[in-house]
N, C-alpha and C positions, 0 to 999 in steps of 0.2 A: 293889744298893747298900745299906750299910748307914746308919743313920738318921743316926751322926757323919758319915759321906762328905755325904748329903745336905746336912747343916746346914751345912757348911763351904762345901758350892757352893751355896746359898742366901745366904749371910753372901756369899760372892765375887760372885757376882749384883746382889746389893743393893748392894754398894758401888761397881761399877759404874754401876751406876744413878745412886746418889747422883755420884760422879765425870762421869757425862756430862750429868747434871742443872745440873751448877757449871760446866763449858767451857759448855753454855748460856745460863745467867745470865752467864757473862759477854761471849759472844758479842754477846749481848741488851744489855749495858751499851756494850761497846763500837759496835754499832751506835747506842745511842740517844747515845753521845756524837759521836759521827761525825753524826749528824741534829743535832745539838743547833749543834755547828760548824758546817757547813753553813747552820742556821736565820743563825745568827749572820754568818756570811759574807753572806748576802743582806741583812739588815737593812744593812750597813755597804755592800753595791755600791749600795741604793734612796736611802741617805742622799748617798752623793756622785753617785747621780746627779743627785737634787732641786739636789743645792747646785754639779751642772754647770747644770740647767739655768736657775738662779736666774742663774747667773754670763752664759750665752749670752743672755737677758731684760734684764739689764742692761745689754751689751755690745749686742745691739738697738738699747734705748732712747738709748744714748749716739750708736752710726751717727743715727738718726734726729734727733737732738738736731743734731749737726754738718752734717748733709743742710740742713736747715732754717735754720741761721746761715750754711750758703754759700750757701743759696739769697737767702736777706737779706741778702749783701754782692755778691752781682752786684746783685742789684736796685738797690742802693742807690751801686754803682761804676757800673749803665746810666745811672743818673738824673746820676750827677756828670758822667760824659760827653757826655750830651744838653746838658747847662748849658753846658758848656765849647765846644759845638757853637754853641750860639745864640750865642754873647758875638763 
């Protein structure tokens, strides 16, 4: 080989190089944005699930609330019937 053959498959080489260095980098971008969506995807499923579970804690507290005023109007429909029993 003479020393121009060399340098020119040298120069081909290296650009090479440089060319698979770049589908790299941006293999490498496109994965950290694909990770980047994904980070972001999870923040936004942790947010509505907090603000399911906020909603299901309310929805509790509200059974519980209504449990407790039916249980206070038998109480208080026993008591009118016992009265109406004595008269």
């Amino acid at each position: 080989m003479t020393l121009k053959t060399t340098l020119k498959l040298s120069a081909a080489a290296a650009s090479l190089a440089i060319l698979a260095g770049c589908a790299s980098t941006s293999d490498l971008e496109d994965v950290r944005q694909t990770a980047e969506a994904a980070q972001a995807d999870a923040a936004e499923a942790r947010s509505i699930a907090v603000q399911a579970q906020n909603t299901a804690n309310q929805a509790q507290r509200d059974a519980q609330s209504a449990l407790q005023m039916s249980e206070q109007n038998r109480e208080e429909m026993d008591r009118m019937f016992e009265r109406s029993m004595q008269k």
